[in-house]
C-alpha positions as CSV (number, residue, x, y, z in Angstrom):
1,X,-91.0,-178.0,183.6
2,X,-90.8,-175.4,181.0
3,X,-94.5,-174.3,179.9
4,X,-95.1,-172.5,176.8
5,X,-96.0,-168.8,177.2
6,X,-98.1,-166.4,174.6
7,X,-98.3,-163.0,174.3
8,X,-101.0,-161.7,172.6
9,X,-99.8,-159.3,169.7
10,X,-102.2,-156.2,168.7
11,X,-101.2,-152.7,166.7
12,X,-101.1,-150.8,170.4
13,X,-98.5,-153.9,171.9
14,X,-96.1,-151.5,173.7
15,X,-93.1,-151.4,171.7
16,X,-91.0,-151.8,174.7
17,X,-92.9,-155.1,175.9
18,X,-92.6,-156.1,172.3
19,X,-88.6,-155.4,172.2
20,X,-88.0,-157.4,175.3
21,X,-90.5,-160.5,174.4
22,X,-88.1,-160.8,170.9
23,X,-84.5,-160.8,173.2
24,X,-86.3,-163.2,175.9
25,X,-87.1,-165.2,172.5
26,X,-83.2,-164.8,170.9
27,X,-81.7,-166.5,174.3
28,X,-84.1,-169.2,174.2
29,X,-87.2,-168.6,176.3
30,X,-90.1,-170.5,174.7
31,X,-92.2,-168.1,174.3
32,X,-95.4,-167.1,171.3
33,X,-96.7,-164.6,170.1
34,X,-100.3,-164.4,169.3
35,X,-101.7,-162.0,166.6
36,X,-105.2,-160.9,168.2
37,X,-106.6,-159.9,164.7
38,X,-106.2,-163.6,163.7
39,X,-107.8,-164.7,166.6
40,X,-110.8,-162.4,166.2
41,X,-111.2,-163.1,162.9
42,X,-111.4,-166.9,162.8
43,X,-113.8,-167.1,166.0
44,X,-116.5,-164.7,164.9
45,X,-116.7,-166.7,161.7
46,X,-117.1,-170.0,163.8
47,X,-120.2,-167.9,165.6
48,X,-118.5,-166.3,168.7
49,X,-119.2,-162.3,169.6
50,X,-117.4,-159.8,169.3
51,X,-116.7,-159.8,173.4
52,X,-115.5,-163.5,173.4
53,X,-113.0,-162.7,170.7
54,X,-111.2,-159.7,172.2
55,X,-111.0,-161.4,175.5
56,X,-110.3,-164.8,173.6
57,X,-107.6,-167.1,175.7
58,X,-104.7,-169.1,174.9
59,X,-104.1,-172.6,176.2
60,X,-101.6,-175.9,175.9
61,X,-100.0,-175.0,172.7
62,X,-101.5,-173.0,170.3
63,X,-104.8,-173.0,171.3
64,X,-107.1,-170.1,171.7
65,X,-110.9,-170.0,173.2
66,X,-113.5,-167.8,174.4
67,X,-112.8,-166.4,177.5
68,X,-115.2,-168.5,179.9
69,X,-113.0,-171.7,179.1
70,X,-113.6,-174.3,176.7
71,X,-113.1,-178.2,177.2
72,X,-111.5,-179.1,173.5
73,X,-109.7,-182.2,173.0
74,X,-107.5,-183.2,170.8
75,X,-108.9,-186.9,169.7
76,X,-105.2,-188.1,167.2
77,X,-102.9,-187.0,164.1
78,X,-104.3,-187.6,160.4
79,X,-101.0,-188.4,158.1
80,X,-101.6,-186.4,155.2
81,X,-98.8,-187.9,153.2
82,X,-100.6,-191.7,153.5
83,X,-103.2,-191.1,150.7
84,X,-100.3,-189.9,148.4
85,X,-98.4,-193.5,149.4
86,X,-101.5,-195.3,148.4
87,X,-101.9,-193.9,145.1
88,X,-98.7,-194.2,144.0
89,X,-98.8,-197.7,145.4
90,X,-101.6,-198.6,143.3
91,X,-100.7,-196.7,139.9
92,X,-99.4,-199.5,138.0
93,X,-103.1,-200.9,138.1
94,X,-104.9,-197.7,138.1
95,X,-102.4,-195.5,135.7
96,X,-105.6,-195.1,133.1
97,X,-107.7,-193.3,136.1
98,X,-105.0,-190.5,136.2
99,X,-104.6,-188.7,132.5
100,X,-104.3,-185.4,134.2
101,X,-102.6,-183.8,137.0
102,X,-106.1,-182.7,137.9
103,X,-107.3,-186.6,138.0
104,X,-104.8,-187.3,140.7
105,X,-105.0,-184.4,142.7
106,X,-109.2,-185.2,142.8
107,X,-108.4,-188.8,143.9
108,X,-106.2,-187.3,146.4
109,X,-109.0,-184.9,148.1
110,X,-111.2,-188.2,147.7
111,X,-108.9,-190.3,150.0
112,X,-107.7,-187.6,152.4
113,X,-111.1,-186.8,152.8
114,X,-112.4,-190.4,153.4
115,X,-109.5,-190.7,156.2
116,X,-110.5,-187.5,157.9
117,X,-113.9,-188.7,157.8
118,X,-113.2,-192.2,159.8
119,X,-111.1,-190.0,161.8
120,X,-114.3,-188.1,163.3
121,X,-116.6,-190.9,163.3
122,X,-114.3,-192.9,165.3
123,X,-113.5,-189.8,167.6
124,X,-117.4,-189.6,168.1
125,X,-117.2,-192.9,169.5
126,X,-115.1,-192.9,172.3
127,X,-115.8,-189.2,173.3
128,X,-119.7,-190.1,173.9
129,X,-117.9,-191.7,176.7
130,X,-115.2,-189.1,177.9
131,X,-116.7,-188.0,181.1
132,X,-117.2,-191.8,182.8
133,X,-113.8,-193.1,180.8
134,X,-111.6,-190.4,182.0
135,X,-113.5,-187.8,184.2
136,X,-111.5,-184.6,184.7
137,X,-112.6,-183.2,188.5
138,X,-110.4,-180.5,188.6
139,X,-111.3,-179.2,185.7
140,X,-115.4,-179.8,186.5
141,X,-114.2,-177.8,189.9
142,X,-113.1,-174.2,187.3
143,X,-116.1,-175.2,185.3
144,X,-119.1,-173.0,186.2
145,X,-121.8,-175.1,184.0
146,X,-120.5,-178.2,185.3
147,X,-120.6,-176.8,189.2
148,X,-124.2,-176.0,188.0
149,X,-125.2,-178.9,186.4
150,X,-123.1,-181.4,188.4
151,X,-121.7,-183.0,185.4
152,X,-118.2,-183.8,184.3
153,X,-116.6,-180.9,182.4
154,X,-116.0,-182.6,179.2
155,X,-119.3,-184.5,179.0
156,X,-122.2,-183.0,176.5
157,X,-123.2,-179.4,176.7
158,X,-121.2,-178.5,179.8
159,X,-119.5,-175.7,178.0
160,X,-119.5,-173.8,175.5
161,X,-116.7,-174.7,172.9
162,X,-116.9,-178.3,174.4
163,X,-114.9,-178.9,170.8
164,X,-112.9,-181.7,169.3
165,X,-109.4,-180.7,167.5
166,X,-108.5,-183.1,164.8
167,X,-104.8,-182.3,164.1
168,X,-102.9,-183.0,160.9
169,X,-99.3,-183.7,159.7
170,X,-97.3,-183.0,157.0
171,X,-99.1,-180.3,155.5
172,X,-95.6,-178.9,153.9
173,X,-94.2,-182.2,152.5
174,X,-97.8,-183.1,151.0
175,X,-97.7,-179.7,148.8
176,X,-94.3,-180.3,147.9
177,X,-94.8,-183.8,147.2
178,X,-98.0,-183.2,144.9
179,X,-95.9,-180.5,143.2
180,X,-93.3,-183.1,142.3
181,X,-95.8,-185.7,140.9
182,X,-96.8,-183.2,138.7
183,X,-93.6,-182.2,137.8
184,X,-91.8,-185.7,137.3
185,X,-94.8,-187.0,135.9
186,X,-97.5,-184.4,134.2
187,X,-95.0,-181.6,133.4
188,X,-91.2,-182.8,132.1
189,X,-92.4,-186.7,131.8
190,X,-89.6,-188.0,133.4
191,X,-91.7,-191.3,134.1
192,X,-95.1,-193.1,134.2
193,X,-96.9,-192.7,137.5
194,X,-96.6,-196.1,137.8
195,X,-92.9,-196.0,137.4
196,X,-92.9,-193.0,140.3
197,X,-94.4,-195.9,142.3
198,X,-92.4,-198.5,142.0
199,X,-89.3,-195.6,142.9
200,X,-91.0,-194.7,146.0
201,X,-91.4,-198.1,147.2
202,X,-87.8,-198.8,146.4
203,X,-86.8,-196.0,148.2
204,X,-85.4,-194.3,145.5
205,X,-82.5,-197.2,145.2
206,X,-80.7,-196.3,142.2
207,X,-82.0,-192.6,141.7
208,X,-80.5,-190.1,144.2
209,X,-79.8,-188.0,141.2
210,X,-83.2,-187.5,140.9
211,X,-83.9,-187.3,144.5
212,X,-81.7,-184.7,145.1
213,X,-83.1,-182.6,142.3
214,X,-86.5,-182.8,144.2
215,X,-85.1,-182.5,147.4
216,X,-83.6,-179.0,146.0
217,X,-86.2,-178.0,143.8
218,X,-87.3,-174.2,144.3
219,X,-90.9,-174.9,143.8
220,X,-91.4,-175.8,147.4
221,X,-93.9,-174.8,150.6
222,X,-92.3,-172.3,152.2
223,X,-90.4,-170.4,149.4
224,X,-93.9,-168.1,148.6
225,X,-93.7,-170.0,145.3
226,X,-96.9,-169.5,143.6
227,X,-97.6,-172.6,143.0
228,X,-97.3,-174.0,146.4
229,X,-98.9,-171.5,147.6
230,X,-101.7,-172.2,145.3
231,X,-101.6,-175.9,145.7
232,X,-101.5,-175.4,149.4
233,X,-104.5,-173.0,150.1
234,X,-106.5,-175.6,147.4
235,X,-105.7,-178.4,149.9
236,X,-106.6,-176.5,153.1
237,X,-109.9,-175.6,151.7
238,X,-110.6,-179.2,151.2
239,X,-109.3,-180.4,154.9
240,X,-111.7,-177.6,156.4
241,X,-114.7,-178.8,154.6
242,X,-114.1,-182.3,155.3
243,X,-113.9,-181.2,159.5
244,X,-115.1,-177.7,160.5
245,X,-118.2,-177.3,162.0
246,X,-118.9,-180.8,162.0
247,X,-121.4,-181.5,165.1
248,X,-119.0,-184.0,167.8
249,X,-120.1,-186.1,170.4
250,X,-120.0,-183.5,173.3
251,X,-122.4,-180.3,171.9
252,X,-119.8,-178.9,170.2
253,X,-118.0,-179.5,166.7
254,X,-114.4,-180.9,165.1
255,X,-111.6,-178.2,164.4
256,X,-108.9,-178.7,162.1
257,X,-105.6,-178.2,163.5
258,X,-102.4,-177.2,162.0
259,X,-100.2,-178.5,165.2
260,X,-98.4,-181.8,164.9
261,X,-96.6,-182.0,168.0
262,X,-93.7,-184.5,167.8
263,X,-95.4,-186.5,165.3
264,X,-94.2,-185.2,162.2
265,X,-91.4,-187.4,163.5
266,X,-92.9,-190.4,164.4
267,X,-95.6,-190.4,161.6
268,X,-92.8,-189.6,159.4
269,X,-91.1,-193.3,160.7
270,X,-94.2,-194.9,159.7
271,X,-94.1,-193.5,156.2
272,X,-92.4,-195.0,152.8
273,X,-90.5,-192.7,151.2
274,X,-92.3,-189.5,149.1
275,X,-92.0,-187.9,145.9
276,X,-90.3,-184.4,146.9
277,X,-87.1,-186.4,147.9
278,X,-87.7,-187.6,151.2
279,X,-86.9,-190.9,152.1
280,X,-88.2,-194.0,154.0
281,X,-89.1,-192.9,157.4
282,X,-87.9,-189.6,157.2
283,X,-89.2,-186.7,159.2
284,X,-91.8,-184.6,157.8
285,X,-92.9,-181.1,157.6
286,X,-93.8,-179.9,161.2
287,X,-96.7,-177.6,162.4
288,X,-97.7,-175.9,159.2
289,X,-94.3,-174.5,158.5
290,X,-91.9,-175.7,155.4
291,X,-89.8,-179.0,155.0
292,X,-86.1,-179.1,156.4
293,X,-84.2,-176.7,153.7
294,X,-87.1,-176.3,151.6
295,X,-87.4,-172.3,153.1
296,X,-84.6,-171.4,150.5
297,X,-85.8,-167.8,150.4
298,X,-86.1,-167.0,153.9
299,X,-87.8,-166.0,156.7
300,X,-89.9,-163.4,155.1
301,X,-90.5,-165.8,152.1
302,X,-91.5,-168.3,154.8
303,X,-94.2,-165.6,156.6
304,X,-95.6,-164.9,153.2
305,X,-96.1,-168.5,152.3
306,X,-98.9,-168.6,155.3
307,X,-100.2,-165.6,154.3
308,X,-101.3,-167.5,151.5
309,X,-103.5,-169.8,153.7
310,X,-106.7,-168.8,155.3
311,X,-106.7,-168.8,159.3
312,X,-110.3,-170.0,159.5
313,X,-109.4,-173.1,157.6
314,X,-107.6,-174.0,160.7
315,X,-109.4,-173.0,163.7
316,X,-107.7,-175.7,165.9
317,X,-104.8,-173.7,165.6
318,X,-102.2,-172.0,163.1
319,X,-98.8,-172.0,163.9
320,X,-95.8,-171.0,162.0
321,X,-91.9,-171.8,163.3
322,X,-89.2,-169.6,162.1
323,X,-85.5,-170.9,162.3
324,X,-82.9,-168.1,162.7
325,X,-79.2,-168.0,163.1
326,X,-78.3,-165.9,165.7
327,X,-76.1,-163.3,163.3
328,X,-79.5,-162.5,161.9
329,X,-81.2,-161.6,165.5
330,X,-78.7,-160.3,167.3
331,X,-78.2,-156.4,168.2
332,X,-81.3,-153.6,167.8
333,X,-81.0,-154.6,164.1
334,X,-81.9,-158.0,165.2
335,X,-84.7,-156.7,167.1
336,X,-86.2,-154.9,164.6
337,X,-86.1,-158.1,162.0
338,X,-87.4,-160.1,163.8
339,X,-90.9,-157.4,165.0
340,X,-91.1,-157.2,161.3
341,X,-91.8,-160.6,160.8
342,X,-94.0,-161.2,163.9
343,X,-95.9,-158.0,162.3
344,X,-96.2,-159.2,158.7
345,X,-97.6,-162.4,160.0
346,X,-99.9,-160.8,162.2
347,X,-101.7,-158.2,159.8
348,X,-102.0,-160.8,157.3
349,X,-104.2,-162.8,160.0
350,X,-101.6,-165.2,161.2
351,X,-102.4,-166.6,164.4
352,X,-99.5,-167.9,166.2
353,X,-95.5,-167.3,165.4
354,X,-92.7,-168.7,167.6
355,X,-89.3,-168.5,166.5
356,X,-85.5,-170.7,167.1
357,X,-82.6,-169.3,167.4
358,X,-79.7,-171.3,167.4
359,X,-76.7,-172.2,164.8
360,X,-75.1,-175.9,164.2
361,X,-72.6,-175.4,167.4
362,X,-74.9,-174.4,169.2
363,X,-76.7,-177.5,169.3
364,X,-73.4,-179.7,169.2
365,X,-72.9,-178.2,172.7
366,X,-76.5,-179.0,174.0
367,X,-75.8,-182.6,172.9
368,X,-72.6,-182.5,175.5
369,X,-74.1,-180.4,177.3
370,X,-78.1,-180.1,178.0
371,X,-78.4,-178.4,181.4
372,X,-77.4,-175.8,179.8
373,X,-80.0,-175.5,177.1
374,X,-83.3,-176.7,179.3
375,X,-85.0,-173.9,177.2
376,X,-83.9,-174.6,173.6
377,X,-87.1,-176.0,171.7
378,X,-85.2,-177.7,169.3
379,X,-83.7,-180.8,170.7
C-alpha cells in the first residue's frame, strides 16, 4: 500500500525538485534518493557500459539494474554476528589458537567466509530449478528474451543480470563487536577470551557495568571512528571476495547486499548476546547503517562512516538510514541540512540514502494512533 519511491540524485538535480523531495521526506513520505555517480561506478566495474549505467534502474528496495530489466533474486540473510558467537563459544578450548587480535579476526574471515560459501552453494541448488518451481509469467510477458526464447524469465540466460543477491545482517554490530573483543581482551585485558565467552553466554548476568561501558563506548560504527572505519572496510573486502562475481545457477553471478530488511530484528532474536553490549536477542544493526545510539557524533559523522566503505563491495545494494529529530529538519535551514548530507553521501559514491524524521512523541501517538502515520517507516 505504500511503495518505496527513488529519485535519482546527479550534480544538475534541479535544486527545486531537490528542495521539495527533502520536505515530502520531513512529513514522512517514503521516499530515496539515489546518487547516480554511485550507481555508475559500481556497474561498470561489474562489466556494464557506459549506456546501461546512466540509464541504470531502480527496483524493490534499493536495487539498481541496467535499463533492459534484470531478473535478480534475493536467495536469504547471512547473520554476520553468528561466527563471532561461535568463537567465543569455543575459546575456553581453543584460547591458545588466538594470541593476537589478528589470530581472531583471521578465524573470523575463515568462518564468515565458509557460511557465505554454503550460503551460495545451497542457493545454486534450488535456483537451477526457479523457473518450473515458481515460474513468474508476468514477468516472462515484460521480458523481451524470454518472449523470444519462450522461457521463463528467471530461468538460465534469459536476461542479462539474471543475478542472485545474497544479503547480509549486522554489518554495524559485527564491527563494533570485533572492536570490543579487542578492546576487553587484546587491548586493556580486562579478561581471557574464554572468560568473554562464558559472559556472553550468560548474558552478561552479573556485569552490566561492563556492558554499559561497551554499549557507550565511542569507538563504534557509525561515529567515523578510525578504527571502525578501518575494521569495517577490512571486513567488507572480505564479504565481497567471498560472493561477487561468483557464477550462479541462472547465467549470471551472486551480489553482496547490504539490505537486511526486517531481519536485523528477527536474526537478532535468534542471536546470544554480543560483545559491544547487546544482549540476548536483541536487535541488531540494520541495513548498513550504525547500532541504536552508537551514531553519537551525528548525522554527518554517520555519512562519513560509509564513505569509508567501497560501493562495489556491495553491488546488491548500499543503503544508509539517517534518524533526525524534526528540530534539526525543519524550516529552509532544515532543508539545506539535510541536501548537504544527501550530497556528501553522494560525491563520495554512496548509493542509496533515505532518512526518518520523527521524535519520541511522535511515535507514542502512532502507537494510539496509526492511521495517522500509514507513512512513517519506523514502526
Amino acid at each position: 500500500p505504500t511503495p518505496k519511491f527513488h529519485l535519482k540524485i546527479a550534480d544538475n538535480t534541479p535544486e527545486n525538485i531537490f528542495d521539495r523531495a527533502l520536505d515530502m521526506v520531513r512529513r514522512h513520505r517514503p521516499l530515496s534518493f539515489v546518487g547516480e555517480k554511485g550507481v555508475r561506478r559500481v556497474m561498470l566495474h561489474f562489466g556494464y557500459t557506459e549506456d546501461e549505467a546512466r540509464r541504470a534502474i531502480t527496483r524493490g528496495c534499493y536495487e539498481f539494474c541496467c535499463p533492459e530489466g534484470a531478473n535478480r533474486t534475493g536467495v536469504g540473510y547471512v547473520n554476520l554476528l553468528k561466527p563471532v558467537e561461535r568463537l567465543l563459544a569455543s575459546a575456553a578450548t581453543r584460547q591458545s589458537e588466538f594470541a593476537e587480535f589478528g589470530d581472531f579476526l583471521s578465524a573470523y574471515e575463515t568462518g564468515v567466509t565458509s557460511t557465505l560459501d554454503e550460503a551460495c552453494t545451497l542457493a545454486n541448488v534450488f535456483e537451477a530449478h526457479l523457473d518450473d518451481v515458481n515460474p513468474s509469467l508476468v514477468t516472462s510477458l515484460m521480458n523481451e528474451n524470454s518472449v523470444r526464447t519462450g522461457k521463463d524469465a528467471f530461468a538460465n540466460g534469459t536476461a542479462r543480470g539474471n543475478n542472485t543477491g545474497l544479503l547480509v545482517v549486522g554489518f554495524g554490530s559485527l564491527v563494533d563487536s570485533l572492536l570490543a573483543v579487542r578492546e576487553l581482551v587484546y587491548e586493556r585485558h580486562e579478561m581471557s577470551l574464554a572468560d568473554l565467552g562464558r559472559l556472553m553466554a550468560d548474558n552478561w548476568r552479573g556485569r552490566d557495568d561492563l556492558r554499559l561501558k561497551m554499549q557507550r563506548s565511542k569507538r563504534k560504527w557509525g561515529a567515523n571512528h578510525p578504527d571502525a572505519n578501518e575494521l569495517g572496510s577490512r571486513v567488507a573486502k572480505v564479504l565481497s571476495a567471498a560472493v561477487n562475481k561468483r557464477s550462479n545457477a541462472r547465467g549470471g553471478f551472486f551480489c553482496l547486499s547490504g539490505h537486511s530488511a526486517r531481519q536485523f530484528v528477527e536474526q537478532g532474536r535468534r542471536l546470544g548476546a554480543t560483545p559491544d553490549g547487546r544482549k540476548r536477542g536483541e536487535e541488531v544493526s540494520k541495513n548498513l547503517s550504525a547500532s541504536v545510539g552508537a551514531d553519537t557524533e551525528g548525522a554527518t559523522a554517520l555519512v562519513l562512516t560509509l564513505s569509508s566503505l567501497d560501493a562495489r563491495d556491495f553491488p546488491g545494494d548500499f543503503p544508509l538510514d539517517v534518524a533526525l529529530l524534526p528540530s534539526a529538519s525543519s524550516g529552509k535551514n532544515g532543508i539545506e541540512a539535510m541536501k548537504a548530507l544527501v550530497k556528501t553521501y553522494v560525491a563520495n559514491g554512496g548509493v542509496v540514502i533515505q532518512f526518518n524524521v520523527f521524535d519520541a512523541e511522535e511515535l507514542k501517538d502512532a502507537q494510539r494512533h496509526p492511521e495517522k502515520y500509514e507513512n512513517l517507516q519506523v514502526r
